[in-house]
C-alpha positions as CSV (number, residue, x, y, z in Angstrom):
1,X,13.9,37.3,27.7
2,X,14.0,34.6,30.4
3,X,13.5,31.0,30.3
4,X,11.4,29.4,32.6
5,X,13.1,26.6,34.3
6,X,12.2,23.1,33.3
7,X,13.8,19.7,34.2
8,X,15.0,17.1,32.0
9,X,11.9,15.5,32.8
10,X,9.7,17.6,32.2
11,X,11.7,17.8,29.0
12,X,11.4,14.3,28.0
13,X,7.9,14.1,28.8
14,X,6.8,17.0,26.8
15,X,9.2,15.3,24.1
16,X,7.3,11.7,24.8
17,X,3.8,13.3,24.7
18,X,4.2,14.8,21.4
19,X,5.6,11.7,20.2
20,X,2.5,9.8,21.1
21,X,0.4,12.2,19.3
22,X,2.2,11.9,16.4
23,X,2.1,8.2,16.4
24,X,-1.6,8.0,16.9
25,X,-1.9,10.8,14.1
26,X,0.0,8.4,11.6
27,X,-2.3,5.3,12.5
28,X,-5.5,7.6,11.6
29,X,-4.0,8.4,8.8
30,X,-3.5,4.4,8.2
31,X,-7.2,3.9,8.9
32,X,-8.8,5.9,6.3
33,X,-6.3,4.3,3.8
34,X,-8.7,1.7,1.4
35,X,-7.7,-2.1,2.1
36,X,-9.1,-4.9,-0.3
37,X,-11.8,-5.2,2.6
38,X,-14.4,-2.8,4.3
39,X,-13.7,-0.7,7.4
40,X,-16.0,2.0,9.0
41,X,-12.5,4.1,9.6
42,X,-13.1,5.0,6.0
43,X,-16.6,6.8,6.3
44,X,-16.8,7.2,10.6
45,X,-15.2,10.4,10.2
46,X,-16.8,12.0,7.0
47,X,-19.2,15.2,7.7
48,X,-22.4,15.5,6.5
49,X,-24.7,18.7,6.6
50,X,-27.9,17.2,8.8
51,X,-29.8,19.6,10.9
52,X,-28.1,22.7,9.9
53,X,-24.9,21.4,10.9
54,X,-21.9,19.9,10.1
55,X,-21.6,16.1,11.9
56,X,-19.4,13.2,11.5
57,X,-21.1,10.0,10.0
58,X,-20.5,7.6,12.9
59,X,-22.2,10.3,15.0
60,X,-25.3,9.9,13.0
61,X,-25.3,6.3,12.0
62,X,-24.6,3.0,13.2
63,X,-21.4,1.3,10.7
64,X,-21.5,-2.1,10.0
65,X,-19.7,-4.8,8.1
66,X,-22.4,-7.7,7.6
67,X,-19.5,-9.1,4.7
68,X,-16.1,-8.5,4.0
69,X,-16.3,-6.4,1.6
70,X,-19.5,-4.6,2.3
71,X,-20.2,-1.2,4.8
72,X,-23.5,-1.2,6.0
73,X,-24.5,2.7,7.2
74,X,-27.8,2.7,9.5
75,X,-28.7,6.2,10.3
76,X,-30.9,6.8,13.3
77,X,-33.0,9.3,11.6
78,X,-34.2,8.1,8.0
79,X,-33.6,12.1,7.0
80,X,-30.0,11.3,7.3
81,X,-30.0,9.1,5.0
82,X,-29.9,11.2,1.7
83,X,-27.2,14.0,3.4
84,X,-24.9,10.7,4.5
85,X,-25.0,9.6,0.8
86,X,-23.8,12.8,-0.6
87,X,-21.5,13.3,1.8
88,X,-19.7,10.2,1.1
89,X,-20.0,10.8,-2.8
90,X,-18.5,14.2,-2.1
91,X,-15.7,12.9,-0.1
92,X,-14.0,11.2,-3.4
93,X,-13.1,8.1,-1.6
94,X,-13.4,5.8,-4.7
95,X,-16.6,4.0,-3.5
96,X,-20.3,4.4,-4.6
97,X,-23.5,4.3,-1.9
98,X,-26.7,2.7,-2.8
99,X,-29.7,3.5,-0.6
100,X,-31.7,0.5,-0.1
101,X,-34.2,0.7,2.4
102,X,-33.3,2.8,5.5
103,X,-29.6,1.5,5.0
104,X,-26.6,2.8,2.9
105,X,-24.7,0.2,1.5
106,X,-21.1,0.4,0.0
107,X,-19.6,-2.3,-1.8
108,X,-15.8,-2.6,-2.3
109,X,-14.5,-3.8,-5.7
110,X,-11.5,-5.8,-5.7
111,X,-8.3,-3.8,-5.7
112,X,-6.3,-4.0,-8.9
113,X,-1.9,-5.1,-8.1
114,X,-2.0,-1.2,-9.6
115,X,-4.1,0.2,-7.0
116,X,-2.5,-1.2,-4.3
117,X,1.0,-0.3,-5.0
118,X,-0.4,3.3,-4.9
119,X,-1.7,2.6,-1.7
120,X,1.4,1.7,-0.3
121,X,3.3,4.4,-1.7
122,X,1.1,6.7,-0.2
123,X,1.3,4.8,3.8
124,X,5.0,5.4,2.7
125,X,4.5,9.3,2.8
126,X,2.5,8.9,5.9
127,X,4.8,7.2,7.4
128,X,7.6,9.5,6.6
129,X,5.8,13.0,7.5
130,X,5.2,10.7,10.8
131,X,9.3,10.0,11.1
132,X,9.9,13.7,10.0
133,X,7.7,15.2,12.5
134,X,9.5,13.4,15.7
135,X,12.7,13.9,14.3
136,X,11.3,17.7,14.6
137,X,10.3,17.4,18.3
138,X,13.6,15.5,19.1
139,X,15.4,18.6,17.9
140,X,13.5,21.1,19.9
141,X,14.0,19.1,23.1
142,X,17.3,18.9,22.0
143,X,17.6,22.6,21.5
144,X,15.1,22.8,25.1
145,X,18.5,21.1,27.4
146,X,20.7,23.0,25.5
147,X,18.9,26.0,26.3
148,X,18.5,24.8,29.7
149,X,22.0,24.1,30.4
150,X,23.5,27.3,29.2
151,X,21.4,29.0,31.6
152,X,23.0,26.9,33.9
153,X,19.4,25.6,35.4
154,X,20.8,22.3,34.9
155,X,24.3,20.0,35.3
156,X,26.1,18.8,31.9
157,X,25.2,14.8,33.0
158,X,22.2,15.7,33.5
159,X,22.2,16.8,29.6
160,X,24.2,13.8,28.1
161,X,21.8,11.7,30.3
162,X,18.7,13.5,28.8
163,X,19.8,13.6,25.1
164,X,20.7,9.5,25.4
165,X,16.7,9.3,26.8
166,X,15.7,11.5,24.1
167,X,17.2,9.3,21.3
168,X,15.7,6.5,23.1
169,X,12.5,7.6,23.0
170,X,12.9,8.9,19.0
171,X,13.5,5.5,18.5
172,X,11.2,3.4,20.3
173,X,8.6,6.2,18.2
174,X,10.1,5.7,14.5
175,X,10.4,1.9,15.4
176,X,6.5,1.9,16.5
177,X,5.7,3.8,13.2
178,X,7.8,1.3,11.1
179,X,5.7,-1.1,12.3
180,X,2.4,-0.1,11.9
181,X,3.9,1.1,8.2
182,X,4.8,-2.9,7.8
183,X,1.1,-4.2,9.3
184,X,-0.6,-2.0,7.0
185,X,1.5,-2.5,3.9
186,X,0.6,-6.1,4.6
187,X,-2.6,-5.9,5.0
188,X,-3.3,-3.8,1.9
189,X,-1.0,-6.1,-0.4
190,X,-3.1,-9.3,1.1
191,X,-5.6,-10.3,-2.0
C-alpha cells in the first residue's frame, strides 16, 4: 500500500479546512439554540412537505422579527401556510404558531432561570463535541506527518515545524469555539 506524497502544507491545510468546518458546524448548532428573544435560525432551516417535496422554511417564506420576542413567517404561497405550521409543531422546538391572516406568528415566552441553565448546559455539549472533533483532526494530521516522515517524503524539521503549526492552529480553533461558547452563554443568560 503506498502513500501518496503530501507536504506539510498540504497537511496543515487539509487540517485548517476541517477545522473551519467544524467551527461553523458548532455556531449552527448555537443558532438553533432558543435565546429569551426571537431568531429566524430557529425555524429557517425546518422542512416542511409543500408541493410533494421536502423544503426548508426560509425557502418558502419570508422570516421576520417585527418585536423582540415575536417571529413573523410570510410564505409566498398562502398554501404554505398550513404545511409550515405543522412543520414547526412537529419539530418540538417549545414554541406554538398561530395563523393569522396569510402570516404565521410565534411568540416567545419568557425563559424561566430553569430553562436557561439547560440551555447552557446543552451549548456546553456543543461546544465540547466541537473541541473533541478538532482534537480528532489534529491527531490524524498528526498521524498524516508521521506517516509522511517515515516514508521519508519529508525532513524531521520539517515535522517538528508542522506539528508546532498544527497545535497552533488547534488552538486558535478551540480558542474561537470558547468564544462563541462564552457569547452565546451570555446571550442566553441575559433576561
Amino acid at each position: 500500500m503506498s502513500t501518496e506524497a503530501k507536504s506539510v502544507d498540504d497537511i496543515l491545510l487539509e487540517a485548517e479546512d476541517k477545522m473551519t468546518k467544524t467551527e461553523h458546524v458548532v455556531q449552527n448548532e448555537f443558532a438553533g439554540v432558543r435565546t429569551g428573544k426571537a431568531s429566524a435560525a430557529l425555524v429557517e432551516n425546518i422542512t416542511a412537505e409543500v408541493y410533494g417535496s421536502q423544503m426548508r422554511i426560509r425557502e418558502l417564506a419570508g422570516i421576520t422579527t417585527p418585536e423582540p420576542r415575536t417571529l413573523a413567517i410570510q410564505p409566498w404561497d398562502a398554501n404554505a401556510l398550513h404545511p409550515i405550521e405543522k412543520a414547526i409543531q412537529k419539530a418540538h422546538i417549545g414554541l406554538t404558531p398561530s395563523i393569522q391572516g396569510k402570516t404565521i406568528r410565534i411568540f416567545f415566552p419568557e425563559l424561566s432561570q430553569e430553562r436557561r441553565q439547560e440551555y447552557v448546559k446543552l451549548i456546553k455539549t456543543m461546544a465540547e463535541n466541537g473541541r473533541v472533533a478538532i482534537r480528532h483532526v489534529r491527531r490524524d494530521a498528526m498521524d498524516e506527518l508521521k506517516k509522511q516522515k517515515t516514508a521519508v517524503k519529508i525532513p524531521e524539521d520539517d515535522e517538528k515545524h508542522g506539528e508546532k503549526e498544527l497545535q497552533k492552529l488547534h488552538d486558535d480553533y478551540i480558542g474561537k469555539i470558547d468564544q462563541h461558547l462564552s457569547h452565546k452563554e451570555k446571550e442566553i443568560m441575559t433576561v
